[in-house]
KEKE-3310 file (N, C-alpha, C; in steps of 0.2 Angstrom, whole numbers, plus 5000, padded with zeros to 4 digits):
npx = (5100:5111:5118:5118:5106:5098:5096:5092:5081:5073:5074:5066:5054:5053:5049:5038:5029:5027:5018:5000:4993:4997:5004:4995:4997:5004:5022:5028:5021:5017:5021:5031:5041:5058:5065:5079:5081:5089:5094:5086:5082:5067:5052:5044:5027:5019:5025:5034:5025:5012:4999:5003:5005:5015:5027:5039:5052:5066:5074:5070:5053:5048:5031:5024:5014:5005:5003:4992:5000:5012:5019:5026:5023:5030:5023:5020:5031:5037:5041:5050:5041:5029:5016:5011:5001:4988:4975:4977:4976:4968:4959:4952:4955:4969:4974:4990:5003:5019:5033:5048:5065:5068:5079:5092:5086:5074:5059:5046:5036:5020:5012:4998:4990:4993:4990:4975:4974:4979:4969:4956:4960:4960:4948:4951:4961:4952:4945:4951:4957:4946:4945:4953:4951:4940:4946:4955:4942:4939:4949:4949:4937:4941:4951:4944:4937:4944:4951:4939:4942:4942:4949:4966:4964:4955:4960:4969:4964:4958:4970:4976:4968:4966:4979:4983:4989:4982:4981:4991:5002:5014:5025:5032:5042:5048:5039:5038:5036:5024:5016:5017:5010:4997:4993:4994:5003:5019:5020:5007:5004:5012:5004:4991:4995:5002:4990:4979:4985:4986:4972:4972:4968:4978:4994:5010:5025:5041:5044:5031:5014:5002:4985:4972:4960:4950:4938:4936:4942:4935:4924:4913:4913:4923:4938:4937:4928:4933:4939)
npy = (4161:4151:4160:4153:4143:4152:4159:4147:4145:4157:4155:4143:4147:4155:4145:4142:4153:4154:4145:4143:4140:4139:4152:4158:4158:4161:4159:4158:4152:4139:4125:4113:4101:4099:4087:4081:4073:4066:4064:4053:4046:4039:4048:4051:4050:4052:4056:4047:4037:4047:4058:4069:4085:4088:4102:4109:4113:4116:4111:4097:4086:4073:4066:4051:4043:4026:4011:3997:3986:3989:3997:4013:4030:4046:4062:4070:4089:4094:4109:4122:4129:4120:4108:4092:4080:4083:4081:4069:4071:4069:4059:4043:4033:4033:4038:4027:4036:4038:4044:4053:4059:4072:4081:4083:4089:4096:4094:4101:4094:4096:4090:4082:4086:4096:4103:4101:4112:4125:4125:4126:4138:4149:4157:4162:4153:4141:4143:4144:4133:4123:4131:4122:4110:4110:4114:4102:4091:4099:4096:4081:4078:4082:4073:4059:4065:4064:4051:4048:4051:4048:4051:4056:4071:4072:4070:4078:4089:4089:4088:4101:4109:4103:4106:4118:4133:4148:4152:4147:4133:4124:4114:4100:4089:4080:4082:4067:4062:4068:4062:4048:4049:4053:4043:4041:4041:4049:4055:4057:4064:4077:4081:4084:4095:4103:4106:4111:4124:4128:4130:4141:4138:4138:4141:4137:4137:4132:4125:4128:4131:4141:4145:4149:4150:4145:4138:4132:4122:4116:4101:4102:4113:4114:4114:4111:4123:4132:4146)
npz = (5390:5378:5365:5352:5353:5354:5341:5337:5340:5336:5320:5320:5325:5315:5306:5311:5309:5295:5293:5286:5296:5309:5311:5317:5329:5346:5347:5358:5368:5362:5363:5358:5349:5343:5332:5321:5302:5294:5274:5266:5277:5286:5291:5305:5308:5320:5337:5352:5351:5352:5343:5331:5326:5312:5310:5296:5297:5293:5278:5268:5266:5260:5253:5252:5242:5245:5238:5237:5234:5238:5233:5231:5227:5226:5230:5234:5239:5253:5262:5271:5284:5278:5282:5292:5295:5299:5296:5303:5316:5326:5322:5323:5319:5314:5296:5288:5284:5270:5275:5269:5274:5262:5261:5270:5285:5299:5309:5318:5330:5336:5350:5350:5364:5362:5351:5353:5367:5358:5351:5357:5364:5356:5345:5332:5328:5327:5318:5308:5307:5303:5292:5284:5285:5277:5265:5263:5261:5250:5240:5243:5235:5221:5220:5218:5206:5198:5200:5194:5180:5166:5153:5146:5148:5154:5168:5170:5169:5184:5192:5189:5194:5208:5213:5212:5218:5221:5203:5201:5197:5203:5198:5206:5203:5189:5174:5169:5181:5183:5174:5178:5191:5187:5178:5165:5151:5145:5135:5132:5140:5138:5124:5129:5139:5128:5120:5127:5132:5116:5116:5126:5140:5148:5152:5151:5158:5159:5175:5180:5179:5174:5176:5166:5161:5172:5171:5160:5163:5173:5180:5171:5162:5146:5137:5123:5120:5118:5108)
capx = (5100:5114:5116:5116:5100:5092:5096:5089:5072:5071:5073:5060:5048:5049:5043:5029:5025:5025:5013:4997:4990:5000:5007:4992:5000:5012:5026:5030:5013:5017:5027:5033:5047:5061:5070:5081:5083:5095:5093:5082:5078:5060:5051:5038:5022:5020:5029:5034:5016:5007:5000:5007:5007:5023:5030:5046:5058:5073:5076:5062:5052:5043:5027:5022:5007:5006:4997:4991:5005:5016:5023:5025:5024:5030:5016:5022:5035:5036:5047:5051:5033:5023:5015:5008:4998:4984:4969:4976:4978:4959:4954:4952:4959:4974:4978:4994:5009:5024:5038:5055:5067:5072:5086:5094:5079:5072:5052:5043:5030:5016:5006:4987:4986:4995:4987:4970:4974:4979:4963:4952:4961:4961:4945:4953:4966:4948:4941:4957:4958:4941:4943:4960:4950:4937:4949:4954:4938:4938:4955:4949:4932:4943:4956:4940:4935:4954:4951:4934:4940:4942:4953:4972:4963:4952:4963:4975:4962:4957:4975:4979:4962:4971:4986:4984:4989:4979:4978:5000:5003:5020:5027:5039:5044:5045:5033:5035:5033:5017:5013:5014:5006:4990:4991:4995:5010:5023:5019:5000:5001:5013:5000:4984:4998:5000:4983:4977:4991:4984:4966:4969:4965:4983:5000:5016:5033:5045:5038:5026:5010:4995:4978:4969:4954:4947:4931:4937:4944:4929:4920:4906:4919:4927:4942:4938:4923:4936:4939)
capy = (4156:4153:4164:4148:4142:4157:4160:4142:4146:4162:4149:4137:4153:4159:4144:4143:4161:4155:4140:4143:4137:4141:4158:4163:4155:4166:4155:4161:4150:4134:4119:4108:4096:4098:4084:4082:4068:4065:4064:4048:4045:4039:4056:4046:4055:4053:4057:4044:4035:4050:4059:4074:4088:4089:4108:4107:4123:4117:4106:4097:4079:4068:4064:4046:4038:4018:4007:3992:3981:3991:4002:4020:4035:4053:4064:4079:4087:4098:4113:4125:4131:4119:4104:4086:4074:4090:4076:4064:4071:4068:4052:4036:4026:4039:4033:4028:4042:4038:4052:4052:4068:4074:4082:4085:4092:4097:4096:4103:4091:4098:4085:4084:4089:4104:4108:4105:4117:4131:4127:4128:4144:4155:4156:4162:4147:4135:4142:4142:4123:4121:4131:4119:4104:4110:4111:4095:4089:4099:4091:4074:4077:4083:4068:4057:4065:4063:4045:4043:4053:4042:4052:4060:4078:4076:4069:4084:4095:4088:4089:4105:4114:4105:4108:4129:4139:4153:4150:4144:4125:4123:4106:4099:4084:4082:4082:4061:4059:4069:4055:4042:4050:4053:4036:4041:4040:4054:4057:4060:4073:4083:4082:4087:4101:4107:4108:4115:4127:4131:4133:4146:4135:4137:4144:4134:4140:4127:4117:4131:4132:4145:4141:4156:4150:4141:4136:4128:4115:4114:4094:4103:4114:4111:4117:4113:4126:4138:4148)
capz = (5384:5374:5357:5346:5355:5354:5334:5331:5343:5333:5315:5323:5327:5309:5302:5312:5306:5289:5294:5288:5302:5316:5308:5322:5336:5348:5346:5364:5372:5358:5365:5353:5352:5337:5326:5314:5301:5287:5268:5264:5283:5286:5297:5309:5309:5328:5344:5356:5351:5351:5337:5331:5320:5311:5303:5292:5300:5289:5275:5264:5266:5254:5255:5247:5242:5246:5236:5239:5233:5244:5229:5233:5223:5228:5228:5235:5241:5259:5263:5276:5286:5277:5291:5290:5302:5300:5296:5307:5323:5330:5318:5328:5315:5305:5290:5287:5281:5269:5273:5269:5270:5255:5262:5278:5289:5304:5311:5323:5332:5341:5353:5352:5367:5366:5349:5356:5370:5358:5348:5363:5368:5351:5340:5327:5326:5329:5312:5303:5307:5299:5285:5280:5285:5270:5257:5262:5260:5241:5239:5240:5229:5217:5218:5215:5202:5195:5199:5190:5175:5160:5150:5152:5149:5161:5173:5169:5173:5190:5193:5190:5198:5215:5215:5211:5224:5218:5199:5199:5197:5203:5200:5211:5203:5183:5169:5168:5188:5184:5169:5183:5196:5184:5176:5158:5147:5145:5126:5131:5144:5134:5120:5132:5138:5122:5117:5135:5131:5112:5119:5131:5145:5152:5150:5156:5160:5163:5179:5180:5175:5175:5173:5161:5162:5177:5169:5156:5168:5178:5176:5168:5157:5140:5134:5116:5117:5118:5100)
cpx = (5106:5115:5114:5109:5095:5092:5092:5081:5069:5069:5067:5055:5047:5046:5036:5026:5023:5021:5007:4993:4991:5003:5002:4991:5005:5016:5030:5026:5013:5020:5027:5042:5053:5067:5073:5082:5088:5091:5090:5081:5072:5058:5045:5031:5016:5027:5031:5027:5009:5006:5002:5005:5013:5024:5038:5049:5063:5072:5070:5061:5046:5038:5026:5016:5010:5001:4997:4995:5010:5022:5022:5028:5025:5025:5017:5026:5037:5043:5047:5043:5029:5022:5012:5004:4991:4976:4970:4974:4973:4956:4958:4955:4965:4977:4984:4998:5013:5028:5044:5058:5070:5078:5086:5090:5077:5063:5051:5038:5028:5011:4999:4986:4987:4991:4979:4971:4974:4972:4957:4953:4962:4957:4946:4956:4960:4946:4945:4959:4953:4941:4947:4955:4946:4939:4954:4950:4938:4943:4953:4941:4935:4946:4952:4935:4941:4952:4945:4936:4944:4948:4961:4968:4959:4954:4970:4972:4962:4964:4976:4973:4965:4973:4986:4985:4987:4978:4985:4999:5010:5024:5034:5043:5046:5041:5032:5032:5025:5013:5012:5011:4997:4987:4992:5002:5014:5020:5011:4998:5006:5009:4996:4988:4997:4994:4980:4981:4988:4978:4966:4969:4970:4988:5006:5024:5036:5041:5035:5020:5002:4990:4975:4964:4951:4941:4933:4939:4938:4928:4916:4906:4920:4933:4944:4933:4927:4939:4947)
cpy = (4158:4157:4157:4146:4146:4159:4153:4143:4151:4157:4145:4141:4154:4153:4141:4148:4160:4149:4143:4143:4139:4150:4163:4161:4161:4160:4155:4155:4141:4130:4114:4104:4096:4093:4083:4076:4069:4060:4056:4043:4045:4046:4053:4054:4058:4055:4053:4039:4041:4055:4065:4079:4091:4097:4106:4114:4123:4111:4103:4089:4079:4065:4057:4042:4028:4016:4000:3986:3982:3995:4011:4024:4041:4058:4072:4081:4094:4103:4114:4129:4126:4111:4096:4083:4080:4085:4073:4064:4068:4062:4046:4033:4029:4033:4034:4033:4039:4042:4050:4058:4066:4076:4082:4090:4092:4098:4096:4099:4095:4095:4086:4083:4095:4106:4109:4111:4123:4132:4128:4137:4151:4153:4155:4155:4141:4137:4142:4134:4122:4123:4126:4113:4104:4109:4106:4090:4091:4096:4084:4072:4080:4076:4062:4057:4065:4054:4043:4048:4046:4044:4057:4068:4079:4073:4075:4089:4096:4089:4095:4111:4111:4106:4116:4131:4147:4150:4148:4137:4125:4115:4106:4094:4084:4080:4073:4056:4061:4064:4052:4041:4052:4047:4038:4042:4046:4059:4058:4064:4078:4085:4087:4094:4106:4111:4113:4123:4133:4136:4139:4146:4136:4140:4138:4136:4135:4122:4122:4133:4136:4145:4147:4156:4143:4137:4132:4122:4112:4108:4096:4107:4108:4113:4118:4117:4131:4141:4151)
cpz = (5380:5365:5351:5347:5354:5347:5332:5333:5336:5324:5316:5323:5322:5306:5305:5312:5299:5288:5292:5294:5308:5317:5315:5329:5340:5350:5354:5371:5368:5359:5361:5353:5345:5334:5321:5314:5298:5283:5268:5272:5286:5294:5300:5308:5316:5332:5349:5358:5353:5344:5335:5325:5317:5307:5302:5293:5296:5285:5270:5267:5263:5258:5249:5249:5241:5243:5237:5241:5235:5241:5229:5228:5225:5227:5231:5240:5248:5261:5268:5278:5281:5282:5288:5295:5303:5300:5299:5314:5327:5327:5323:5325:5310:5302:5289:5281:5278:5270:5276:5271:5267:5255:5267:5282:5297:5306:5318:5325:5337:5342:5351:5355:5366:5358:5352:5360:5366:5354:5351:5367:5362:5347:5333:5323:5324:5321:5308:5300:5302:5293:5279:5281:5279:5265:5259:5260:5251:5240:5238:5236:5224:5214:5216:5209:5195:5195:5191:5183:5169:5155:5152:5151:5153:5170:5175:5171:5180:5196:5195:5194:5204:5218:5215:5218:5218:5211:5196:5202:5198:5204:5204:5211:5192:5182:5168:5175:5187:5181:5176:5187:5193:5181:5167:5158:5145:5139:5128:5135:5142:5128:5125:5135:5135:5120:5122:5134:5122:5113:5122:5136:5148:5147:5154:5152:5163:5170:5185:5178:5177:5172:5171:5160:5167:5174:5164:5158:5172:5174:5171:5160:5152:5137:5126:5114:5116:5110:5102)
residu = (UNK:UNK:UNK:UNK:UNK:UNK:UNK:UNK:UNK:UNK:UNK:UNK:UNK:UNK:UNK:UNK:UNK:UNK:UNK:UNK:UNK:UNK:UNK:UNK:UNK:UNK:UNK:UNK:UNK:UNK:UNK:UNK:UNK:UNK:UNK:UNK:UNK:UNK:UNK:UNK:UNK:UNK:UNK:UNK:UNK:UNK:UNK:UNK:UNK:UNK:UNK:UNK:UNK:UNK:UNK:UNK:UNK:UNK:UNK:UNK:UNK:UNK:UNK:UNK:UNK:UNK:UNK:UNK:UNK:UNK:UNK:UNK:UNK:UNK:UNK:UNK:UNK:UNK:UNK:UNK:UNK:UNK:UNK:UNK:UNK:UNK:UNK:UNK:UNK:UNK:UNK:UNK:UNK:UNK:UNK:UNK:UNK:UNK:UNK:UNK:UNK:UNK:UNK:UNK:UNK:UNK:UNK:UNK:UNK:UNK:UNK:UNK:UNK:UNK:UNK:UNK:UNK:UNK:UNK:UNK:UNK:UNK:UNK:UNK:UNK:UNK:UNK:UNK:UNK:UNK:UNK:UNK:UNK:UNK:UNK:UNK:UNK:UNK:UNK:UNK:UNK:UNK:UNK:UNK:UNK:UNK:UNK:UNK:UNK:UNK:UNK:UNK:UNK:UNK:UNK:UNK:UNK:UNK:UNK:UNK:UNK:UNK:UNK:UNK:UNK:UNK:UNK:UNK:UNK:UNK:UNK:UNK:UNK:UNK:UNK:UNK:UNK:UNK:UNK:UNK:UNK:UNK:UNK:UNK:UNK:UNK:UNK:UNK:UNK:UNK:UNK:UNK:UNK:UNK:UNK:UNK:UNK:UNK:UNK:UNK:UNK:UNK:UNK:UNK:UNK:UNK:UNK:UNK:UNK:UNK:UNK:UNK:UNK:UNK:UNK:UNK:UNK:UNK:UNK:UNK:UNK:UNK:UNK:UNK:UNK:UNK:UNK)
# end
């Protein structure tokens, strides 16, 4: 194999090491198919009409919400090891994906036959699936409870209890894509900020933000009970 080919396999291998998900695959046994777009180039989220799981090896791609009237909003944004299509692969009816890349990029698709195979062939990888499908499922009784909330602090909470990778909020857009993505006004999620911020509730660092008290955000929490 030539040396370029074999530095970019070896590239393609790490980030299916850094994949949740597949990180417990041997990249050796995982056949997948790799392309690259360019910068604001829509990234299918099938393969040749089949459905697929995409990982991102190089470069980044935008994921967009579609609403009804055909207005899209960015809603987060994918790097190197992180994957898409993970809820659709097995739904009879997958819901439509918006994904752009964000910059000049490369993904990995892995068919749904060849991922069932590795999921039928490594338990481990079968409860790993499942555990992601769960917090999928907490993901969207959160984003529910982000819809039904009524005001921006409690649509700020539901937010940031989401998003945490552990108890770090790292935005990936600004502070006014955040307004529009929660439906409030710029001037009123820097206020609930502030105050969230006062309380205790959180600390934010540039388009950094750590949650200090988890409980205060919970639906059932308050962050004004805090002294």
């Amino acid at each position: 194999m030539p040396a370029a080919l074999t530095k970019r396999r070896e590239r393609q291998n790490g980030a299916l090491a850094e994949n949740e998900l597949f990180r417990r695959c041997d990249p050796r046994t995982l056949h997948y198919t790799a392309c690259r777009f360019r910068r604001g180039e829509s990234v299918p989220d099938s393969l040749n009409g089949l459905p697929c799981v995409g990982v991102v090896s190089e470069g980044s791609v935008e994921v967009y919400s579609v609403a009804g009237d055909g207005g899209e909003l960015n809603v987060k944004t994918l790097v190197r090891g992180d994957m898409f299509g993970i809820c659709n692969i097995f739904a009879r009816s997958p819901l439509p994906t918006a994904l752009r890349a964000g910059a000049r990029c490369e993904v990995l698709y892995i068919a749904k036959d060849e991922f069932a195979r590795q999921l039928t062939g490594s338990p481990e990888l079968f409860l790993e699936y499942a555990a992601l499908l769960n917090e999928k499922i907490q993901f969207l009784s959160l984003k529910l409870e982000l819809g039904a909330a009524s005001t921006c602090r409690g649509r700020l909470a539901c937010y940031l209890l989401q998003a945490a990778q552990g108890d770090t909020v790292r935005l990936t857009g600004s502070k006014q894509q955040l307004a529009s993505r929660l439906g409030v006004s710029r001037a009123s999620l820097f206020r609930e900020l502030a105050a969230l911020e006062r309380q205790g509730a959180i600390a934010v660092r540039g388009a950094e933000i750590t949650i200090l008290n988890r409980g205060a955000l919970e639906p059932d929490g308050s962050p004004t009970h805090l002294v």
